[in-house]
C-alpha positions as CSV (number, residue, x, y, z in Angstrom):
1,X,0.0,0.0,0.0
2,X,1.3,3.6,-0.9
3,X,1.1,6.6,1.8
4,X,-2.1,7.6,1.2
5,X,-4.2,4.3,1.4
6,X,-4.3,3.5,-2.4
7,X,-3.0,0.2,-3.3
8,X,-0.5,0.1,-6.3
9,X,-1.4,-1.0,-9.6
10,X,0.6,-3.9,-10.1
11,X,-0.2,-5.9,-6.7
12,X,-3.9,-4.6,-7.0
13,X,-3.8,-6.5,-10.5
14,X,-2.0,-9.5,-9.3
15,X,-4.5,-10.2,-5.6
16,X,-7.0,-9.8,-8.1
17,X,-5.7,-12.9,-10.2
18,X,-5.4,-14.7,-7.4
19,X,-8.6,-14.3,-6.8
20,X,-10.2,-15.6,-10.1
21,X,-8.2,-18.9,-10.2
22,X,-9.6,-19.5,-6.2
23,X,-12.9,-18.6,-7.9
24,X,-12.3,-21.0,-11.0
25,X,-10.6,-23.5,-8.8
26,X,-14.6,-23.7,-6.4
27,X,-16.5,-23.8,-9.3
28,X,-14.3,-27.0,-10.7
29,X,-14.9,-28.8,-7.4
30,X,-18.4,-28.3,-7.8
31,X,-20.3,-31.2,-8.5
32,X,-21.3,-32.5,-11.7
33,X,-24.8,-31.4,-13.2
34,X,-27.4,-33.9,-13.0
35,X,-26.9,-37.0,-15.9
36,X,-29.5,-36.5,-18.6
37,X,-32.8,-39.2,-17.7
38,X,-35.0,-39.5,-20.8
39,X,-37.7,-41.8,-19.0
40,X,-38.1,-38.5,-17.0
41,X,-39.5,-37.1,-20.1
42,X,-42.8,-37.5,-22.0
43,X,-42.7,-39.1,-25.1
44,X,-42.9,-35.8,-27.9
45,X,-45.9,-37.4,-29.8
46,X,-47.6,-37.0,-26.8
47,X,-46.9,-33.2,-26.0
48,X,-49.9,-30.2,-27.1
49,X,-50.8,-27.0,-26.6
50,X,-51.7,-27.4,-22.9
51,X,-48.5,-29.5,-21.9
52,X,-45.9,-29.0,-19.3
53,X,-42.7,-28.2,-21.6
54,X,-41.0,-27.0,-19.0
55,X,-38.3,-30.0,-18.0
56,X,-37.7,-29.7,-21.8
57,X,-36.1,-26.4,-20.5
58,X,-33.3,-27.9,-17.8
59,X,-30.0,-27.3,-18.3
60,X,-29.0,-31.2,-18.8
61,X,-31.6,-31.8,-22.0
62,X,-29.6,-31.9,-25.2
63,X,-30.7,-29.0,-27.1
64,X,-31.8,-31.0,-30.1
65,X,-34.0,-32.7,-28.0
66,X,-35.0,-29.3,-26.5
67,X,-35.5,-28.1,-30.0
68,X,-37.8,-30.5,-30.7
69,X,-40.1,-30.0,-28.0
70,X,-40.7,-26.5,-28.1
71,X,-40.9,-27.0,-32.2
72,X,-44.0,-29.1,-30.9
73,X,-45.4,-26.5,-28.5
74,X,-44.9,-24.1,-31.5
75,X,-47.2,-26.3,-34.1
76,X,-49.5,-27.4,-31.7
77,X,-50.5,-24.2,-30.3
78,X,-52.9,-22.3,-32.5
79,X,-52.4,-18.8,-31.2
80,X,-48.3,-19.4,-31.1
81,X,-48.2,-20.7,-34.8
82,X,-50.8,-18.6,-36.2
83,X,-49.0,-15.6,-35.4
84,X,-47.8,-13.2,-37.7
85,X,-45.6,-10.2,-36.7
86,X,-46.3,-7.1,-37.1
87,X,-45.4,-4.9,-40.8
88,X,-44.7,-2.0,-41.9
89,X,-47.3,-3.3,-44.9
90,X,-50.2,-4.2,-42.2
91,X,-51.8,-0.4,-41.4
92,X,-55.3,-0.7,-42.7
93,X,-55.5,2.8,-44.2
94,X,-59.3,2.6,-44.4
95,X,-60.0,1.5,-41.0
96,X,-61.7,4.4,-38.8
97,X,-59.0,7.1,-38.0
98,X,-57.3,6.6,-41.4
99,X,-60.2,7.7,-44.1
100,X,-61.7,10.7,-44.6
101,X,-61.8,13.8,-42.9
102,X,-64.5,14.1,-40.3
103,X,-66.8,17.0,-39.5
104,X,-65.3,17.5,-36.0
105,X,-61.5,17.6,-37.3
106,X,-61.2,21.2,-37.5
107,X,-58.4,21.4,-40.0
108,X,-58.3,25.4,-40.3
109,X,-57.3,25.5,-36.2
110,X,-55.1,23.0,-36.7
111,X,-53.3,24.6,-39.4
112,X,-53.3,27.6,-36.9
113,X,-51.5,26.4,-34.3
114,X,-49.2,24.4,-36.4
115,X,-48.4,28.1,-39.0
116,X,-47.4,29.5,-35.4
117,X,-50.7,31.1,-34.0
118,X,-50.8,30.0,-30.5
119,X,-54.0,30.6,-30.0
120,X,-56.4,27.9,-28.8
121,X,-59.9,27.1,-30.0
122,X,-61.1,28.7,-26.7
123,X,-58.9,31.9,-27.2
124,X,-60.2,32.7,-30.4
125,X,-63.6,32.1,-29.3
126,X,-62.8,34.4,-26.7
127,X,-61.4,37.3,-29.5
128,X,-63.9,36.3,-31.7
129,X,-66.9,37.6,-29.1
130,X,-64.4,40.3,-27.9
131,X,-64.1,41.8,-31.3
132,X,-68.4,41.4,-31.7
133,X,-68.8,43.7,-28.0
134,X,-66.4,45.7,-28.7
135,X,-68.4,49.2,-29.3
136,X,-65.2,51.5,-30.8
137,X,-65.3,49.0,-33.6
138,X,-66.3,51.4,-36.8
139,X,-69.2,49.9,-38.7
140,X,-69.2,49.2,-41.9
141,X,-70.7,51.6,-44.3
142,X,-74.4,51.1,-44.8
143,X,-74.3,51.2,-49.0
144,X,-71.9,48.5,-49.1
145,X,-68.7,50.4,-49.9
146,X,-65.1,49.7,-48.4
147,X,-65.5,52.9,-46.8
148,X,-64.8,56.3,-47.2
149,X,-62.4,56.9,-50.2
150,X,-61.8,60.9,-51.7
151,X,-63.8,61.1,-54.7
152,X,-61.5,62.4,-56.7
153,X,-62.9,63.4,-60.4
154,X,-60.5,62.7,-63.2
């Protein structure tokens, strides 16, 4: 160990060796994983959809004999082998949300608030009566005209 508590590189790398081959030296003397027993099995013609595949699944099955099974469970199991993932190709573009515009869509606000007015439906509404009250407002002249223009004779 240096002066201030830190351990140097090179003996922090070498305990740390030592370590793994103690470690790799347990796990050898660990016993041997069970021997496979096929008469523990049942027999694959007999396995469906609403088997028990799960000793299939332990760590001493061969994996070709694994493969097999859950090939089984995959072809007799109606909702596992019928499935189809999903596509870019499957939208139904003329299922409900994907056709036509509806009444209620409001397309003008939407192209409002989108152009960079931040108004909301409920603000406008709220100009909209504002501009209806509001009393300073000049009227429109009553023949129709813009307004009042110099009449200028040429």
């Amino acid at each position: 160990m240096d002066d201030d508590g830190s351990e140097a590189f090179l003996s922090r790398w070498s305990r740390r060796k030592q370590e793994a081959r103690e470690t790799q030296e347990e796990q050898a003397a660990a016993p041997p994983p069970e021997p496979f027993d096929p008469e523990s099995l049942p027999p694959l013609d007999s396995l469906g959809a609403d088997s028990d595949y799960t000793g299939f699944l332990a760590g001493n099955v061969p994996p070709e004999l694994r493969r097999l099974a859950l090939r089984r469970a995959w072809a007799s199991d109606p909702v596992i082998a019928g499935f189809r993932g999903f596509a870019e190709y499957d939208w139904d573009c003329n299922a409900p949300g994907y056709g036509a515009l509806l009444p209620t869509d409001r397309i003008a606000d939407l192209l409002d608030r989108i152009g960079g007015e931040d108004k909301t439906p409920e603000d406008a509404a709220v100009a909209e009566a504002d501009e209806e009250d509001d009393p300073s407002a000049p009227e429109p002249p009553a023949d129709g005209s813009d307004g009042p223009e110099d009449e200028r004779t040429v």
